[in-house]
LUMRO-917606 format. One record per residue: x, y, z negated of N, C-alpha, C in turn; residue in one letter. Coordinates in steps of 0.2 Angstrom, whole numbers, plus 5000, padded with zeros to 4 digits. Atoms other than C-alpha are relative to their C-alpha. Layout:
% residues N
XYZXYZXYZa
...
% end
This chain:
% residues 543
500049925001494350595141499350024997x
500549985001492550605137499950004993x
500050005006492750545120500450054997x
499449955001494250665117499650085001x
500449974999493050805125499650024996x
500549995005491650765114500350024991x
499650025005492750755098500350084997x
500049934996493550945105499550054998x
500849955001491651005105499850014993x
500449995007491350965087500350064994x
499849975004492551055080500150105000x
500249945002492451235072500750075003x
499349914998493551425077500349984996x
499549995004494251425061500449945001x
499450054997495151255067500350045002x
499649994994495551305083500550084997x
499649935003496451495075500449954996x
499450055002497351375064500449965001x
499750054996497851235075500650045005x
499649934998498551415085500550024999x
499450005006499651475073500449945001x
499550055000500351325069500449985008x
499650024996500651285086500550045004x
499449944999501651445089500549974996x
499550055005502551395073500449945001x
499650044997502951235079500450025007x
499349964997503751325096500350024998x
499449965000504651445089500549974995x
499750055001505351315080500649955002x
499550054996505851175090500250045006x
499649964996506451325102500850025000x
499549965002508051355093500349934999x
499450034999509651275097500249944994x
499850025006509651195079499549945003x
500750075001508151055084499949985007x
500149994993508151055102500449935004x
499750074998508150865107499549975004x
500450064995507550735120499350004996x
500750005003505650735116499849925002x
500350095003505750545120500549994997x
499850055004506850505109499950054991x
500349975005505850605096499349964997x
500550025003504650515085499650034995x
500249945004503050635080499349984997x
500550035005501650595064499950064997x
500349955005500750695054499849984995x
500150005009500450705036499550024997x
500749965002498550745032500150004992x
500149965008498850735012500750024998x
499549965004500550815013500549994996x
499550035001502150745007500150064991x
499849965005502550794988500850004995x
499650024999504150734986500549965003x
499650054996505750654997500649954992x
499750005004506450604979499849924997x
500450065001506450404979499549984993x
500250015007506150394960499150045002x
500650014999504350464965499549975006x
500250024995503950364980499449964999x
500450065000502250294974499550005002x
500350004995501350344987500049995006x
499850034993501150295006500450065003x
499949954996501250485010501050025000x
499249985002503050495001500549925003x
499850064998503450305003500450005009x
499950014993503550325023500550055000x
499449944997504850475025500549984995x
499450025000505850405011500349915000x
499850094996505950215019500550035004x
499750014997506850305033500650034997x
499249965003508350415021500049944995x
499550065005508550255008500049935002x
499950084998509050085006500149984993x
499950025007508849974991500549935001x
499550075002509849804986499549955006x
500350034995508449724996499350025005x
500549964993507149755010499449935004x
500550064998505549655017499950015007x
500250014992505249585036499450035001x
500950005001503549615042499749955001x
500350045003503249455037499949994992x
500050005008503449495019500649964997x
499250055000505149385021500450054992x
499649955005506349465005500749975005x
499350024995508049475017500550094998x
499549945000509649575015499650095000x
499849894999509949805012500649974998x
499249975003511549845003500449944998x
499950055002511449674995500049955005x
499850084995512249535007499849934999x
500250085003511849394996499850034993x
500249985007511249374979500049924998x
499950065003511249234966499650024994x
500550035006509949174953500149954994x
500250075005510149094937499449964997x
500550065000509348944933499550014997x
500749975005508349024919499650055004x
500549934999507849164930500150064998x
499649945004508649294919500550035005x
499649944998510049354927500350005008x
499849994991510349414948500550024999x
499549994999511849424953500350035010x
500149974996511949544969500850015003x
499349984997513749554983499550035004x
500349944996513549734990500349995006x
499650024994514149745007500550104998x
499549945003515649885008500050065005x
500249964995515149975024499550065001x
500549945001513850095018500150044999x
499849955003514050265016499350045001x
500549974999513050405010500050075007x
500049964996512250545021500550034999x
499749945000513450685026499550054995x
500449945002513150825013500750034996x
499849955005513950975004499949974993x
499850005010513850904986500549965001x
499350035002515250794991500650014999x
499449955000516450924993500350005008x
499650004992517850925008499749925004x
500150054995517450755013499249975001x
500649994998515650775016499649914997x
500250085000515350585012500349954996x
499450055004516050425003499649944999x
500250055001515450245003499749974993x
500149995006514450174991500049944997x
499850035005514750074976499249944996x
500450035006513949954963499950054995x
500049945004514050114951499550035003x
500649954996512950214962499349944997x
500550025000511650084958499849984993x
500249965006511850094940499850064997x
500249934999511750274940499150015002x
500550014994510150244952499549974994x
500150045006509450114938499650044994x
499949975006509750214924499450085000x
500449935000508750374930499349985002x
500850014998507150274934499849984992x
500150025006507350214916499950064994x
499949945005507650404910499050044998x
500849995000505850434903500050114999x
499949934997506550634905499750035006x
500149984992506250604925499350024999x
500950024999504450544923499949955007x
500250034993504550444937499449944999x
500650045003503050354940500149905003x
499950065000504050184944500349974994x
499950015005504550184926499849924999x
500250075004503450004921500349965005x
499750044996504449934937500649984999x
499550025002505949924926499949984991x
499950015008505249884909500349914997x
499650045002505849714910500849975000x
499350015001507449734912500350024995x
499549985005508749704900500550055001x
499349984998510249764908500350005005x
499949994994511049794922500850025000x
499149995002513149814925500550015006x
499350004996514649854938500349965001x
499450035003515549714937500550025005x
499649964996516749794951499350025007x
500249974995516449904966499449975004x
500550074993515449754978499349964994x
500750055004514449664962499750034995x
500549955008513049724952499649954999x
500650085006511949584939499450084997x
500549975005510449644933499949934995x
500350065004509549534918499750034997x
500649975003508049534912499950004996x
500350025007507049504895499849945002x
500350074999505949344902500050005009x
499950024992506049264919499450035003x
500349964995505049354933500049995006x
500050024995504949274948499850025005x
500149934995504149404958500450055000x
499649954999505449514953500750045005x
499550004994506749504967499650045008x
500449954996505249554979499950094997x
500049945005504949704966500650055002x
499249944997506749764971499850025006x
500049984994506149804988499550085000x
500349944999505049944981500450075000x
499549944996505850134988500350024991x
499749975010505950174965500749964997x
499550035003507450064967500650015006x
499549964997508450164980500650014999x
499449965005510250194977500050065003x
500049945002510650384975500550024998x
499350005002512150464975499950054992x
499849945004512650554957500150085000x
499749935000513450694966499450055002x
500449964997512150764976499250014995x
500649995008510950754959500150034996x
499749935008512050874948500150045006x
500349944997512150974964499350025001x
500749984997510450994969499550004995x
500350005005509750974953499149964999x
500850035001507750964950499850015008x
500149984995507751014969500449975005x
499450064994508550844976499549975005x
500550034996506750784981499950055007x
500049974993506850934993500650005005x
499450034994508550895001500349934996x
499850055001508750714999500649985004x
499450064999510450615001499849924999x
499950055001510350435004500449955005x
499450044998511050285014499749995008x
500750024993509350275029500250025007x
500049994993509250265047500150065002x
499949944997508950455047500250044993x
499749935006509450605037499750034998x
500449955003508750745030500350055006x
499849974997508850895043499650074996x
500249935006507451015035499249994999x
500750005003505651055028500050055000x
500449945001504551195032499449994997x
500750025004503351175019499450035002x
500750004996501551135026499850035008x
500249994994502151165043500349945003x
499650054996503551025048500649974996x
499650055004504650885040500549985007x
499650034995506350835051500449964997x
499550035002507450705050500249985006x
499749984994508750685060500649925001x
499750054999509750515067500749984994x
499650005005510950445054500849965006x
499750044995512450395066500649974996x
499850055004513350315051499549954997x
500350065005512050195047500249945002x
499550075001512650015045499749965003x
500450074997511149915054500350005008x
499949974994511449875071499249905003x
500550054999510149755081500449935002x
500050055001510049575087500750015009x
499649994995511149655104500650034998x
499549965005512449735091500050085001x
499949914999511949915097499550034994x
500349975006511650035081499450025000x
500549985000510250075075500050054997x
500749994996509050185075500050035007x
500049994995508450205091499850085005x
500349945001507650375089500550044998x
499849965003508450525088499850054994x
500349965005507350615077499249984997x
500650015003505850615067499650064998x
500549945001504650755066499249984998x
500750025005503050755053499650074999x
500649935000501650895053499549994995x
500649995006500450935039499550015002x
500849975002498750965045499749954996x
500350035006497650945034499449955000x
500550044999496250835039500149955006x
499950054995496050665049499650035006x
500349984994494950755063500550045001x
499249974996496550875066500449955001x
499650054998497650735066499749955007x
500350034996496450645077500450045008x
499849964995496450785090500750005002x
499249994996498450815091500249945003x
499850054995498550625095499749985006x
500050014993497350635108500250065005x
499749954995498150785117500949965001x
499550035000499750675113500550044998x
499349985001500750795104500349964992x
499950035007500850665089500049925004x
500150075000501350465093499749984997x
500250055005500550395080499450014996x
500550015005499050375069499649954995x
500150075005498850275053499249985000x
500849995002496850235052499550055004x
500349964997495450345059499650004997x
500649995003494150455052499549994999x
500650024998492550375050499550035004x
500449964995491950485061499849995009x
499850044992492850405077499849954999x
499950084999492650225073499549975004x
500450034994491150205082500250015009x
499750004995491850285096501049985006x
499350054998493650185097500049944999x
499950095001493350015090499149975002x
500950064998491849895095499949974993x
500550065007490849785081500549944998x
499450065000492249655084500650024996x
499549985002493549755080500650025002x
499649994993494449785096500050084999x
500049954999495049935102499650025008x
500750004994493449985116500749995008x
499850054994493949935133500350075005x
499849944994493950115143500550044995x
499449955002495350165129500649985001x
499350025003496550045131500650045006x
499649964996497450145146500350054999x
499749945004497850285135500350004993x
499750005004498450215120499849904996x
500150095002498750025110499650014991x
500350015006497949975094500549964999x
499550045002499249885082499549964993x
500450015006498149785068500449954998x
499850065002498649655055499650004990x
500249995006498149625038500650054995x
499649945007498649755021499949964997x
500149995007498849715005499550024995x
500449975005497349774997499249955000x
500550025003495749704991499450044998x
500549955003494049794991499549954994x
500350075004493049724976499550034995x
500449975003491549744967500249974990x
499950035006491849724945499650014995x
500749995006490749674931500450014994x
499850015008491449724914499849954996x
500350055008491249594900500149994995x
499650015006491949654886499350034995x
500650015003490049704881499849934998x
500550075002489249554872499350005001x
500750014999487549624875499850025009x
500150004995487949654892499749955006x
500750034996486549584905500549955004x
499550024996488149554917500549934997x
499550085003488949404906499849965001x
500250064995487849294913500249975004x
499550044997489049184923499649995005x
500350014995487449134934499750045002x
500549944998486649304936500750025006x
499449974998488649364942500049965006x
499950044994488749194956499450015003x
500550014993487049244963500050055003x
499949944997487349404965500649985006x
499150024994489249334974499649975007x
500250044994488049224986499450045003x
500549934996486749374989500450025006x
499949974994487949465001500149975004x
499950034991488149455020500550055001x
499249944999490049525019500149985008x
500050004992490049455037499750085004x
500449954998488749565042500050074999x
499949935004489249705029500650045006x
499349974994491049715041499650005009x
500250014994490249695056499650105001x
500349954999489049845055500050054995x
499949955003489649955042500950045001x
499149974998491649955046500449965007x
499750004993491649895063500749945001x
499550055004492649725056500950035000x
499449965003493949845051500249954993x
499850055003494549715039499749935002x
500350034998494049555035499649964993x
500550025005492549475026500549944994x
499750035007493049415007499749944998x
500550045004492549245006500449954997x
499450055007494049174996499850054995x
500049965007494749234981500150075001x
500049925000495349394976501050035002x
499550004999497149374982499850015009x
500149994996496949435000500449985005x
499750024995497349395018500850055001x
499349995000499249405021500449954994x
499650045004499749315006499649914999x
500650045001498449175011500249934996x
499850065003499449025005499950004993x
500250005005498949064990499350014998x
500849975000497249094991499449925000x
500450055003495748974986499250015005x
500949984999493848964991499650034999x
500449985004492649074986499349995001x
500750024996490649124992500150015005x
500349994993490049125007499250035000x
500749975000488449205009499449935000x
500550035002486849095004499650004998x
500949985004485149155000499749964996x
500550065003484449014997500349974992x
499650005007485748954982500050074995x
500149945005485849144975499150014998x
500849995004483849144973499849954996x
499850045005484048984964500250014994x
499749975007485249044951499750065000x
500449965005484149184948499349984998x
500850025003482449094946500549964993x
499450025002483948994935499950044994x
499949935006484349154925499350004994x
500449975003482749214923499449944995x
500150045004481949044916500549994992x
499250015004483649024904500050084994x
500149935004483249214897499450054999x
500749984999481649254900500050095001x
499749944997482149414910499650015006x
500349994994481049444924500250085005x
500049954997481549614927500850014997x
499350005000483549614932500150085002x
499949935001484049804930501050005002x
499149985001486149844933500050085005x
499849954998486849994937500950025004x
499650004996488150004950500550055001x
499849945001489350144948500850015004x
499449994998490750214964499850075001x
499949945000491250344970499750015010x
500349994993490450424989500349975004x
499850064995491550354999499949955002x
500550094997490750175000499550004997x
501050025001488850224998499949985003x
500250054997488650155012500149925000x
500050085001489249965007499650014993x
500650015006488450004990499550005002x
500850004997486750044999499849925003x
499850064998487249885009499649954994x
500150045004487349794992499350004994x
500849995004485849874985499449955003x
500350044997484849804999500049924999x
500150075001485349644999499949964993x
500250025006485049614979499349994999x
500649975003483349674980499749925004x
500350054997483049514992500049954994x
500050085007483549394975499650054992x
500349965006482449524963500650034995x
499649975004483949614957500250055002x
499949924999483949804955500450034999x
499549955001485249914957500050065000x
500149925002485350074951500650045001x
499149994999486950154961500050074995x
499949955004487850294950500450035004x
499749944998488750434961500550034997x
499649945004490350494953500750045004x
499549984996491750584958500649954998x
499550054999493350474962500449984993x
499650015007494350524945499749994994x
500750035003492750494935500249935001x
500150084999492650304941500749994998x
499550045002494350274939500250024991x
500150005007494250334921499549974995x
500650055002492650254918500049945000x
499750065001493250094922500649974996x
499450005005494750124912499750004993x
500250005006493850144897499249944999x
500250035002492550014899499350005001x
500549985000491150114905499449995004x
500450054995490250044919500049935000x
500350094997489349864919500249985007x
499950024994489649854937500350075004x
499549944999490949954946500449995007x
499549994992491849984964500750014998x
499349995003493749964964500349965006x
499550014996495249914974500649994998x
499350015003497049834972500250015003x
499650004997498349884982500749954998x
499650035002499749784982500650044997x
499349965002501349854971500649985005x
499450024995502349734978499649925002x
500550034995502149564989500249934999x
499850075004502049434977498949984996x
500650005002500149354973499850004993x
499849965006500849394954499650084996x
500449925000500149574956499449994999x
500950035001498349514959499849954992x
500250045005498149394947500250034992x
500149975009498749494931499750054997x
500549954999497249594935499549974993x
500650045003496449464924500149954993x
499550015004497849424912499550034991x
500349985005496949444894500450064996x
499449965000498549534887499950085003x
500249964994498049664902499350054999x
500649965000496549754894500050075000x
500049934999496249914900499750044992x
499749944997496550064896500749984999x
499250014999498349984894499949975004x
499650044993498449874908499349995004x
500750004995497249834924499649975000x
500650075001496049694916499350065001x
500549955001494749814920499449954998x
500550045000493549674920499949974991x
499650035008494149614901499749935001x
500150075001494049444906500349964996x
499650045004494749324894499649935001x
499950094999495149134897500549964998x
499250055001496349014888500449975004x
499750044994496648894903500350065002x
499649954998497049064911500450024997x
499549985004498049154900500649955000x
499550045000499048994899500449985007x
499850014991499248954918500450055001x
499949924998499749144921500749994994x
499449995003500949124907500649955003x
499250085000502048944910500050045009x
499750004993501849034931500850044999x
499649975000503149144924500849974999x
499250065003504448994918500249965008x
500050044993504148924938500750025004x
499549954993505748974952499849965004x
500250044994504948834963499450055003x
500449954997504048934974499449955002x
500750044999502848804980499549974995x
500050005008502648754961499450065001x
500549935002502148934959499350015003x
500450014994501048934974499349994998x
500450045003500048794965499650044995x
500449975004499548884950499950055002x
500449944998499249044958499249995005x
500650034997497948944968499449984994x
500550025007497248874951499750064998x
500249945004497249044944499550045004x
500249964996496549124958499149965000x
500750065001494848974957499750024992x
500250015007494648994940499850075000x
500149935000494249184943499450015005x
500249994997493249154956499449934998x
500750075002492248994947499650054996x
500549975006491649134933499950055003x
500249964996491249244947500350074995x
499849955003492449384938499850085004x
500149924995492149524953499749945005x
500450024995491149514969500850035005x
499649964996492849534982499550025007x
500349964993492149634998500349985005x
499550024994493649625011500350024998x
499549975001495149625012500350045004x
499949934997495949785019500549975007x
499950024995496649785038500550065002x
499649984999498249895045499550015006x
500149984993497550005059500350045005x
499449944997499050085070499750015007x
500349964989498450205088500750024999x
499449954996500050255096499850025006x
500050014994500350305112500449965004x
499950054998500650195126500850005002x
499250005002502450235126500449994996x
499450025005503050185111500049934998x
499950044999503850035109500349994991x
499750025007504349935093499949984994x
500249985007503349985081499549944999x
500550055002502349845073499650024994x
500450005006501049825059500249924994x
499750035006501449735040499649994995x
500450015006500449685025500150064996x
500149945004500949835015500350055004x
499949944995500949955029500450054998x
499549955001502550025026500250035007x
499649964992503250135042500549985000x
499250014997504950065048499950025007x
500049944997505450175061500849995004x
499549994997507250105064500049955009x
499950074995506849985079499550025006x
500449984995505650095087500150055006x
499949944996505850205103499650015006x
500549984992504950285120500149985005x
499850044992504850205136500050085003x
% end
């Protein structure tokens, strides 16, 4: 309680008058007959950047991703081991080439109850429905920002009610994971010529829970779906949860506080503000907390990483041996240890991150003695004595940039960090403009495919994500025939190769790979953590 107290103390009146209100709001809310449910069989989160649509076609973010994971269902859906296993799609079939999926829907699914269906509030859904569904992420009217997720597709068909084929343009082997992202949703027609451009705010789908209401920037509810078609490994339906309640405040210090007074289960991450006083240097949750709440950790999906441009020819950074001694300069051990509290974990592979490791290759490891080498190396080879780069992120990681500064100056190589704002950097490396540059891959989907077409020559920015504009024929080629493979171990192999051959020419410096960090309270049971920390919600409940 004395951390919770201290935490309490820091914060300002104008919170506490707004935290006030709201929480009037929230009573005289959950007061009324219409919401008024077991508060353990209520699951309660909060939403610090605000939810901006429930409308799957724009789910391309966590804040949206997570509320419409529990109202949809796609053809298929991933374990929290990244497994691709059964939704609507029972089975499915692959031809040999890889071109065309051939999907048996199951016939038991029905959409939410709603008013657009008329008298019968509801009606099972079809292989049509997911044409329909298809057809509107491809309508470049919507704008959805899942659009490049269907540019490979050729076609897509009904053949009766239970079977739907897609087909591509060229094999895609990661694309059957690809299906499991929320832009490939089915959706019913009717309730999108009812509800119109105002279907994100009352969503219809197939999900654990329903749409019940949204008070916008006070409270999101959704509400048990008692036709949904899961049931667990004891045959009793699921979800376990009667309800799910999501609150807006606006910052992770209010969010902090409402979980430690416990009127919030859940907390994805925590402000750097707390981390010294919840996690130890190891990366435990401290010893005097664990009585009041669990830590759920695993690895993400994401990759933090430093990139050199080299699409400069007179660029200083094209140096291949200047680039690996900077890679053998840092102490990423050291860097997670005492700047993130081994809140990830040190990048001393490739650039293909913990979780999908079997595909992953060797990279640096820290070694002064070798990076001071290849720089006496360099500087006899160019007669450079005085190494100049300038390192350009945004505030959030001055402190690993400062980190990385220091440790440069140990091999005589200066850095000159550049401060920009967020949208700034990501335009600036979009166009080419920083020699050395801070950046991060999240995974789109959970295939080692994603990572590696970072580097795809094809792929140069500002069209596509080569930000680096690295170009390699061996690679280019590798990266091509991976796409003729459907042997997964096969593929495997050369994602391995590719993934070395990125890390021989020292293309980026990776930092770490990112780490899922879930506080609940000690009451909730179920919930696990996942490589692309999605929220699933139906298997979870209150002791």
């Amino acid at each position: 309680m004395q951390i919770y107290e201290s935490i309490l103390m820091n914060c300002n009146t104008k919170f506490f008058g707004t935290l006030l209100i709201n929480f009037i709001l929230f009573f005289l809310i959950g007061c009324s007959k219409e919401t008024k449910i077991d508060d353990k069989k209520v699951f309660r989160y909060n939403e610090h950047s605000n939810i901006s649509s429930l409308d799957p076609a724009f789910s391309s973010t966590l804040r949206n991703i997570w509320p419409v994971n529990q109202l949809f269902n796609g053809l298929v859906q991933l374990d929290d081991q990244l497994k691709i296993v059964p939704d609507l799609a029972k089975s499915w079939n692959i031809s040999e080439d890889g071109i065309k999926y051939t999907f048996k829907l199951r016939s038991d699914v029905f959409f939410h109850e709603s008013k657009s269906f008329g008298e019968n509030l509801t009606r099972t859904v079809n292989a049509t429905d997911f044409v329909y569904s298809f057809n509107r992420i491809l309508d470049t009217n919507l704008g959805s920002p899942g659009l490049w997720a269907v540019k490979n597709i050729k076609d897509f068909e009904a053949i009766n009610d239970s079977i739907f084929t897609i087909t591509l343009k060229k094999p895609f082997p990661a694309f059957l994971g690809m299906l499991s992202m929320k832009y490939f949703s089915v959706v019913p027609k009717e309730s999108l010529i009812y509800y119109g451009d105002k279907f994100g705010k009352n969503p219809v789908g197939t999900g654990p829970f329903k749409f019940k209401k949204w008070e916008e920037n006070i409270k999101l509810v959704l509400r048990k779906n008692n036709q949904y078609f899961e049931k667990d490994s004891l045959g009793k339906q699921l979800p376990y949860l009667e309800a799910i309640s999501i609150t807006f405040l606006p910052d992770k210090k209010s969010e902090f506080m409402e979980f430690a007074q416990k009127k919030i289960d859940f907390i994805n991450s925590i402000d750097a503000s707390f981390k010294d006083q919840l996690i130890s240097n190891k990366g435990n949750l401290k010893e005097n907390l664990s009585q009041s709440m669990n830590l759920i950790t695993g690895p993400y999906l994401n990759t933090e990483y430093i990139g050199f441009f080299l699409g400069n020819n007179k660029g200083i950074v094209n140096s291949k041996k200047l680039r690996q001694a900077i890679n053998y300069a840092i102490d990423k051990k050291k860097m997670m240890m005492f700047l993130r509290n081994n809140i990830g974990y040190p990048a001393n592979n490739g650039f293909i991150p913990v979780g999908l490791e079997s595909n992953r290759t060797k990279g640096y490891e820290y070694n002064f003695e070798k990076a001071k080498k290849l720089i006496e190396e360099y500087k006899k080879e160019t007669n450079n004595d005085n190494i100049e780069i300038t390192l350009t992120s945004d505030a959030n990681y001055l402190d690993i940039i400062e980190f990385i500064q220091r440790e440069l100056q140990k091999i005589d190589v200066n850095i000159s960090i550049n401060i920009v704002p967020a949208s700034t950097l990501r335009q600036g490396k979009s166009n080419g403009k920083f020699e050395m540059f801070r950046a991060s891959w999240i995974a789109d989907y959970p295939d080692s495919e994603n990572y590696l077409n970072l580097f795809y020559s094809k792929n140069f920015s500002p069209n596509g994500p080569n930000y680096t504009h690295f170009k390699n024929s061996q690679y280019d080629n590798l990266f091509e025939s991976s796409y003729l493979l459907q042997n997964e171990v096969l593929r495997r192999e050369y994602y391995k190769k590719l993934d070395s051959i990125i890390i021989e020419n020292a293309v980026i410096i990776p930092l770490y790979y990112d780490k899922v960090m879930r506080f609940t309270n000690k009451n909730i049971q179920g919930l696990k953590s996942n490589p692309i920390n999605q929220l699933n919600l139906k298997r979870v409940y209150k002791k």
